[in-house]
C-alpha positions as CSV (number, residue, x, y, z in Angstrom):
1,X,-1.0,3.2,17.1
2,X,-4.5,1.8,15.7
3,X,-7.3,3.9,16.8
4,X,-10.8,3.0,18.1
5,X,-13.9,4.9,18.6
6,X,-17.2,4.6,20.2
7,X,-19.9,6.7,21.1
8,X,-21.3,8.0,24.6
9,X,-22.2,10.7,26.9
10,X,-20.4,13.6,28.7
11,X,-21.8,14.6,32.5
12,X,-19.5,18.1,33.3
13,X,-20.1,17.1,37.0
14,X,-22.1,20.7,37.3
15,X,-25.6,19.5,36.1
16,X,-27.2,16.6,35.6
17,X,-27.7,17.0,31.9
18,X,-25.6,14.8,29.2
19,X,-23.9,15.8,26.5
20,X,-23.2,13.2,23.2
21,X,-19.9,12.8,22.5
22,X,-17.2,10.7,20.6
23,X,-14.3,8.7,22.0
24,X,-11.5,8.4,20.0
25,X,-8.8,5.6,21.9
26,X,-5.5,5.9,20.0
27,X,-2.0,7.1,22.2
28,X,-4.7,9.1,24.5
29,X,-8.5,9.3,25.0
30,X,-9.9,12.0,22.9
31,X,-13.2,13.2,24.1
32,X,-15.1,15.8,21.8
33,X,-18.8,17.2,21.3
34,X,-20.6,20.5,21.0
35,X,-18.6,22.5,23.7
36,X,-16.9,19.5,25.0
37,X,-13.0,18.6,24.4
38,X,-11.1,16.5,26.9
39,X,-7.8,14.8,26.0
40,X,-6.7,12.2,28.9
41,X,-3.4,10.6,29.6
42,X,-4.5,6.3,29.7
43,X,-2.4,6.2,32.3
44,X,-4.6,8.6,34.7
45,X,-7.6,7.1,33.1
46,X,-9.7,5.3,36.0
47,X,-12.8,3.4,35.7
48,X,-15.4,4.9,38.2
49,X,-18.4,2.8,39.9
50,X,-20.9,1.7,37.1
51,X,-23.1,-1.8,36.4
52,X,-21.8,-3.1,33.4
53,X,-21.9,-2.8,30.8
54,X,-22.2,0.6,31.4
55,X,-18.5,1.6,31.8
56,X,-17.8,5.4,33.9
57,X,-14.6,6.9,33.1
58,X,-12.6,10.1,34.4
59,X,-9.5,11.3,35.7
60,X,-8.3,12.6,39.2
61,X,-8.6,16.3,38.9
62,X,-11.5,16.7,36.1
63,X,-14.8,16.8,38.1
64,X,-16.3,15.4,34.3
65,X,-17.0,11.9,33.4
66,X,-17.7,10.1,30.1
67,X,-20.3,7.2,30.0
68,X,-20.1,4.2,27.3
69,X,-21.9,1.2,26.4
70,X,-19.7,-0.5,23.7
71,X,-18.1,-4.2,24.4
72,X,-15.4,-4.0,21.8
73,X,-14.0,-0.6,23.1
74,X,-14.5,-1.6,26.9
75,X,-12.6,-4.6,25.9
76,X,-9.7,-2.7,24.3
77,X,-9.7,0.0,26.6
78,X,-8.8,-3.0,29.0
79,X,-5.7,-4.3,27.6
80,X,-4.5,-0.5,26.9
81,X,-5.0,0.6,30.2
82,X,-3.9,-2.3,32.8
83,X,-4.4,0.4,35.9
84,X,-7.9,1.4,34.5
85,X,-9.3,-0.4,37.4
86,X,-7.2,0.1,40.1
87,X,-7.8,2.2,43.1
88,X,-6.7,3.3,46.9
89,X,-7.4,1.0,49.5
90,X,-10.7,2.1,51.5
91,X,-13.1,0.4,53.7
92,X,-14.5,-1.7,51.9
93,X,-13.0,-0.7,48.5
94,X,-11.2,-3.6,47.9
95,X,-14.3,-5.7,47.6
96,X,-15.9,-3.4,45.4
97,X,-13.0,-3.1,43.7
98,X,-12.9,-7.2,43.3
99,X,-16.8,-7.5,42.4
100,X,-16.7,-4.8,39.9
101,X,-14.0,-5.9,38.2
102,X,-14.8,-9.4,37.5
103,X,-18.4,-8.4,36.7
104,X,-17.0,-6.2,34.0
105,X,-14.8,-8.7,32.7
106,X,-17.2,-11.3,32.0
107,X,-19.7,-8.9,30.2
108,X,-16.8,-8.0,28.5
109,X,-15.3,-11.7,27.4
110,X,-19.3,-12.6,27.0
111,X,-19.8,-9.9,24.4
112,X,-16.2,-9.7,22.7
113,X,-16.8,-13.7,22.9
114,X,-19.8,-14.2,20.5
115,X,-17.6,-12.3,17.4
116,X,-14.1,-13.3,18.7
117,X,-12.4,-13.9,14.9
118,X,-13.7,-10.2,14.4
119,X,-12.2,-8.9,18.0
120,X,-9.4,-10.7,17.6
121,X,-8.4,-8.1,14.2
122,X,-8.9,-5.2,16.3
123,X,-7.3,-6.4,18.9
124,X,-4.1,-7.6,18.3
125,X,-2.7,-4.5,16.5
126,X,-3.4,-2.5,19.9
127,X,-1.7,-5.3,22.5
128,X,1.1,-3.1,23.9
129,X,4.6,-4.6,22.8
130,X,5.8,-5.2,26.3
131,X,2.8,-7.3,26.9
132,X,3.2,-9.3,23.8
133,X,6.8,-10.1,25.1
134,X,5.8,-11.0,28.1
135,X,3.2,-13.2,26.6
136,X,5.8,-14.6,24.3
137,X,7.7,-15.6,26.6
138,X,5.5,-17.4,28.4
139,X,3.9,-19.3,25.8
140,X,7.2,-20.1,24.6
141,X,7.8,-22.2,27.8
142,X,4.9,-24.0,27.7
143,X,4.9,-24.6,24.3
144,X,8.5,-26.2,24.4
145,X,7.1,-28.0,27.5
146,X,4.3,-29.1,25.5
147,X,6.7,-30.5,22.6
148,X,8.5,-32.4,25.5
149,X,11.5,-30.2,25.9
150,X,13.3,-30.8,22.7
151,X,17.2,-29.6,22.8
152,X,18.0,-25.9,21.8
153,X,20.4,-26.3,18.9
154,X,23.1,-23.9,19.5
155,X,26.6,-25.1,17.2
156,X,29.1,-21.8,16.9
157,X,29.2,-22.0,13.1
158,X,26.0,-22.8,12.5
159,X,24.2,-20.5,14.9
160,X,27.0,-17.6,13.3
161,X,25.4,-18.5,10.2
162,X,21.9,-18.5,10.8
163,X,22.0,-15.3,12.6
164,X,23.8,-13.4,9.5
165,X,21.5,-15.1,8.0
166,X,18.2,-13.8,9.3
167,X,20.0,-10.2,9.5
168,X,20.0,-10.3,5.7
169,X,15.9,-11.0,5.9
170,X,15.6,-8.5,8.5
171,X,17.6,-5.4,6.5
172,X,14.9,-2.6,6.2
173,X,11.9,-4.9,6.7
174,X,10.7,-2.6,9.8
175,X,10.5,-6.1,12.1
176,X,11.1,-5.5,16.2
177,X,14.1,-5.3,17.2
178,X,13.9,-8.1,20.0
179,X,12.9,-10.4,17.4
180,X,14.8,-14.2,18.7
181,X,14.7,-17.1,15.8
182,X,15.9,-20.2,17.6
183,X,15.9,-23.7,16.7
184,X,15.2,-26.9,18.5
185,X,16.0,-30.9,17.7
186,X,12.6,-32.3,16.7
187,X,11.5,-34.9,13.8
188,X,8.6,-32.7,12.5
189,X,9.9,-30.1,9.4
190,X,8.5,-27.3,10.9
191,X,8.3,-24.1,12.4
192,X,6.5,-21.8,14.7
193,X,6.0,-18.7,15.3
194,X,4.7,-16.9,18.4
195,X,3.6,-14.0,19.7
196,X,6.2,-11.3,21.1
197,X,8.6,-11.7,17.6
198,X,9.6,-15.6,18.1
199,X,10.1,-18.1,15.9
200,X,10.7,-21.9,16.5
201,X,12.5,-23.7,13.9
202,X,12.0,-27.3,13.7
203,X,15.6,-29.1,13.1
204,X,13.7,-31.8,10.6
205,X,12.8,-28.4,8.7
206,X,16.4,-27.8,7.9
207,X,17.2,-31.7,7.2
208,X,14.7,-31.4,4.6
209,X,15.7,-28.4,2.6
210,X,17.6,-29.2,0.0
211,X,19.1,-25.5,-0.6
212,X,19.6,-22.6,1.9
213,X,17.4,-20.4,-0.1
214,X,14.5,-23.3,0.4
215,X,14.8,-22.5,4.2
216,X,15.4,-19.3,3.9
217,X,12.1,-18.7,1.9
218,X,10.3,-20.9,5.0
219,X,12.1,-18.5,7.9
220,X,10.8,-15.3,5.3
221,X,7.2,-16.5,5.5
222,X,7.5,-17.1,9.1
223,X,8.8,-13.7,9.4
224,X,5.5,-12.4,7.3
225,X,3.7,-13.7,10.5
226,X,5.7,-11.5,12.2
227,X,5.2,-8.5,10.3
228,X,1.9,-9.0,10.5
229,X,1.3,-10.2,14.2
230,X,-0.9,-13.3,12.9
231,X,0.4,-15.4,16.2
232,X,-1.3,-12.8,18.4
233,X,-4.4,-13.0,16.6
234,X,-4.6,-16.5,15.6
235,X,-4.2,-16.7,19.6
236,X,-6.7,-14.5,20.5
237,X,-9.4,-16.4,18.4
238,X,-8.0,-20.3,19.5
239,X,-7.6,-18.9,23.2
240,X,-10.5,-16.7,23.2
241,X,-11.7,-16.1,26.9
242,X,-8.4,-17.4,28.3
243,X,-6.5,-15.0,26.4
244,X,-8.9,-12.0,27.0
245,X,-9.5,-12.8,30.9
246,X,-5.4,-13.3,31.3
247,X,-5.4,-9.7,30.0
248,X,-8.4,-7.5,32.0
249,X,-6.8,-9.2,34.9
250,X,-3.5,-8.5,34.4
251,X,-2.2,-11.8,34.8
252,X,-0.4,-13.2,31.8
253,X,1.7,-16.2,34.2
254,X,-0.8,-17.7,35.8
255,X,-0.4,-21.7,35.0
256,X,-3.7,-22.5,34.1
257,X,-3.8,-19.6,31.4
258,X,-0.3,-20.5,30.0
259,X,-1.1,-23.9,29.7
260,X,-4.2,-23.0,28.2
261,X,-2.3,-20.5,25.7
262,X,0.5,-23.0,25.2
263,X,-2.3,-25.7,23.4
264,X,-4.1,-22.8,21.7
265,X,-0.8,-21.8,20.1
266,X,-0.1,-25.6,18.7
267,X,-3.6,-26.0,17.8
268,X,-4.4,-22.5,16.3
269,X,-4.3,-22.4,12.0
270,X,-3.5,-19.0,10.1
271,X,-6.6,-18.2,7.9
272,X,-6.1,-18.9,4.1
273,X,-5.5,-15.2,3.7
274,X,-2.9,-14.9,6.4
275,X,-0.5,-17.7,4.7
276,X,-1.2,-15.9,1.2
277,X,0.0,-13.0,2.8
278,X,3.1,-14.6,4.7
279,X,4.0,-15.9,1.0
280,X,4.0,-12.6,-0.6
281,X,6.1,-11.0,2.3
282,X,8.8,-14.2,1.7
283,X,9.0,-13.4,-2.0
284,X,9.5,-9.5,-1.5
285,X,11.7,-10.6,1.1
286,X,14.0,-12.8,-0.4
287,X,14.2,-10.8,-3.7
288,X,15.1,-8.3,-1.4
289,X,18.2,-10.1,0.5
290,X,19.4,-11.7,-3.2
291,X,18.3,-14.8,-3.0
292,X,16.2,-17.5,-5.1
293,X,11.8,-16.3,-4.0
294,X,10.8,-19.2,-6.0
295,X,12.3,-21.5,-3.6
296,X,9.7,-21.7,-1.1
297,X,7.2,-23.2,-3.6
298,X,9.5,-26.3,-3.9
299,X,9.9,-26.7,-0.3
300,X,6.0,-26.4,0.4
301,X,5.2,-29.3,-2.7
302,X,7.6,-31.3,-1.4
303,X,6.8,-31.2,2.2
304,X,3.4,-31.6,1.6
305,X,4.4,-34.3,-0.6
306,X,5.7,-36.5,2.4
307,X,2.3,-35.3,4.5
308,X,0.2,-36.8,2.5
309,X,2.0,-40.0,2.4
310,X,1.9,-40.0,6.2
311,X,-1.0,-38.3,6.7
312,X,-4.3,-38.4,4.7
313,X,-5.9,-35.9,7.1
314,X,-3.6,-33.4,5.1
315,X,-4.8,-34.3,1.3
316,X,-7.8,-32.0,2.2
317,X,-5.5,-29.2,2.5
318,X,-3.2,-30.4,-0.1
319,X,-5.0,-28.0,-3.2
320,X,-4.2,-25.3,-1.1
321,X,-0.8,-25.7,-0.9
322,X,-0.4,-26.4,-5.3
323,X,-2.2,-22.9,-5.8
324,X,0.0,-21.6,-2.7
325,X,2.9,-23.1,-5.0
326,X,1.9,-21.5,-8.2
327,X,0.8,-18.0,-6.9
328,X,4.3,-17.8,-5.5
329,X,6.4,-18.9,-8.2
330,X,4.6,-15.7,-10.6
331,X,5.6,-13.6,-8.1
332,X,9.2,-14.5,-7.6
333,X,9.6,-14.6,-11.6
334,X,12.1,-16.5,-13.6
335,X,14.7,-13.7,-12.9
336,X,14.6,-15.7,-9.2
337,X,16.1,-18.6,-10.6
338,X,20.0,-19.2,-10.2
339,X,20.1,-17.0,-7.2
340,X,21.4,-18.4,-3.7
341,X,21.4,-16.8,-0.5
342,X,24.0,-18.4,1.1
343,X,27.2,-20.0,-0.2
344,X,27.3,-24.0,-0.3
345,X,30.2,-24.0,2.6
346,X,27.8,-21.3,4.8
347,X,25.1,-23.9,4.0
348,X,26.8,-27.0,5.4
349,X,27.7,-25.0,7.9
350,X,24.3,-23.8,8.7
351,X,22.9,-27.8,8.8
352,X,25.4,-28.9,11.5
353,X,23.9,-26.5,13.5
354,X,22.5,-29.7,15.9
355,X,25.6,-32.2,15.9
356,X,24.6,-35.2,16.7
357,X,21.3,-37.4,17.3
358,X,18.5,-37.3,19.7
359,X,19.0,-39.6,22.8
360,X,15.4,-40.7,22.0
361,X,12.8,-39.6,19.3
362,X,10.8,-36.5,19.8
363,X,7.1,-36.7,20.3
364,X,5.8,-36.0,17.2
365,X,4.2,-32.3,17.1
366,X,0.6,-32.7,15.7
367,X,-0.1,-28.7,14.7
368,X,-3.2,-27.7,13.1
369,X,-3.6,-26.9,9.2
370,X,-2.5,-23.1,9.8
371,X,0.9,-24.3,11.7
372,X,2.3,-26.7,8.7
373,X,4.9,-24.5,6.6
């Protein structure tokens, strides 16, 4: 688990007089100075009465406390510890309780706020992986709600085929094991992938591939987002204080933070980095599972090929996607060419995975420039 540390002072709860120390937030909080070492379970950690942003922490049991004045650690002390704030019921606790929270949490989301791109890297390494799910869940809903519902796509062979499929991408690439690739009937060649390890395949995305080992190379680079948990933290930024106040409050359901977190993650773009970084993953990927790395640059010329007919928004993005093209077609080599991941019947097979037409056309999903393949 990342670590974090901040600086701050140590009152022994004998005397009056401080003591500078370090806090070190990784599995536990690690305390140390001259003559000072505490090592605290986050789960006993509490959050004792302070004005923010001073936060006050100690443990029942220890008569010590540690003082800190540091946004960015407050703030991911917060999502670490859910219970940091919680306390028995006393006269008149509650309200404290209440008022001290929410002060905290906006100096918190007012300070993390004004350098949220640079929060957001710290931050979504160290959201636990039960909250991510839960998030993902969530946003998955209103997402699909967003979309207007489009039809899960579930035929035998096909989904058989897909799923050996993705367990060839998956061998030894250290992804989570709860990690659910669906696909849904929709006219946009697409996909999406969310926080929690979930990935949204477009149908359109698969009418448009003109090999297996061109979708395959798409679901790889969607799978580099995994890897690399770019939906939580292209969330975090295009969220910002929704996504930060859903977590010091503990409430990750609540409808107008879902729906808020449901347009965030159709609107928010992976940085030029991120998608460089996604394509390197698919090439190592697919070399890996035997089949053709190159692929993907055909798929991304030709889909933004059929963009920028549609769409001249997209030409400003279109130079991207060439030197996206080229870098990835040096990495994947000629040796890539001839291979195929899948055999032509599993391939047919794997497009009939959504018999049929739509009753009526889907909306059509207008994602930002990060969200295109």
């Amino acid at each position: 688990m990342p670590s974090s540390t901040a600086s701050g002072r140590w009152f022994d709860g004998r005397s009056a007089a401080p003591h500078d120390v370090t806090l070190r937030l990784g599995d536990r909080l690690e305390i140390t100075g001259p003559g000072v070492h505490r090592d605290w379970n986050l789960d006993d950690l509490r959050a004792r009465e302070a004005q923010a942003p001073l936060l006050r922490l100690g443990i029942a049991g220890d008569p010590g406390q540690v003082e800190v004045v540091d946004a960015t650690f407050a703030a991911i002390l917060a999502i670490r510890c859910p219970d940091l704030r919680k306390r028995a019921d006393t006269a008149g606790g509650t309200w404290r309780l209440v008022v001290g929270s929410l002060a905290a949490g906006v100096a918190i989301l007012l300070a993390v706020a004004f350098g949220l791109p640079v929060a957001a890297g710290f931050l979504a390494p160290l959201v636990p992986d039960g909250v991510e799910a839960r998030l993902g869940a969530a946003v998955e809903g209103q997402v699909l709600d967003l979309m207007g519902d489009p039809p899960a796509c579930a035929d035998p062979a096909g989904r058989a085929v897909l799923d050996r499929l993705v367990a060839r991408l998956v061998s030894g690439r250290g992804l989570p094991s709860d990690l659910a690739v669906t696909v849904r009937r929709h006219n946009t060649a697409n996909a999406l992938t969310l926080p929690g390890a979930r990935v949204v395949v477009l149908s359109e995305l698969i009418a448009k591939a003109r090999s297996a080992d061109e979708f395959a190379g798409v679901l790889a680079h969607e799978l580099g987002h995994v890897a690399l948990r770019d939906p939580t933290r292209a969330l975090i930024q295009a969220s910002g204080t929704s996504f930060l106040l859903s977590l010091v409050l503990g409430d990750l359901t609540g409808s107008t933070v879902i729906v808020a977190l449901g347009q965030a993650a159709l609107s928010a773009g992976y940085s030029r980095d991120a998608e460089r970084a996604a394509d390197a993953y698919s090439v190592a990927t697919m070399q890996a599972a035997g089949g053709d790395a190159a692929a993907l640059a055909t798929m991304l010329e030709r889909i933004a090929k059929d963009d920028a007919e549609t769409d001249p928004d997209f030409l400003r993005t279109h130079p991207f996607t060439r030197e996206r093209a080229a870098t990835i077609r040096a990495q994947a080599a000629a040796a890539a060419s001839g291979r195929r991941i899948l055999s032509e019947a599993e391939w047919a097979q794997l497009r009939r995975i959504c018999p049929g037409a739509p009753d009526k056309p889907a909306p059509k999903l207008r994602p930002g420039p990060g969200r295109r393949v």
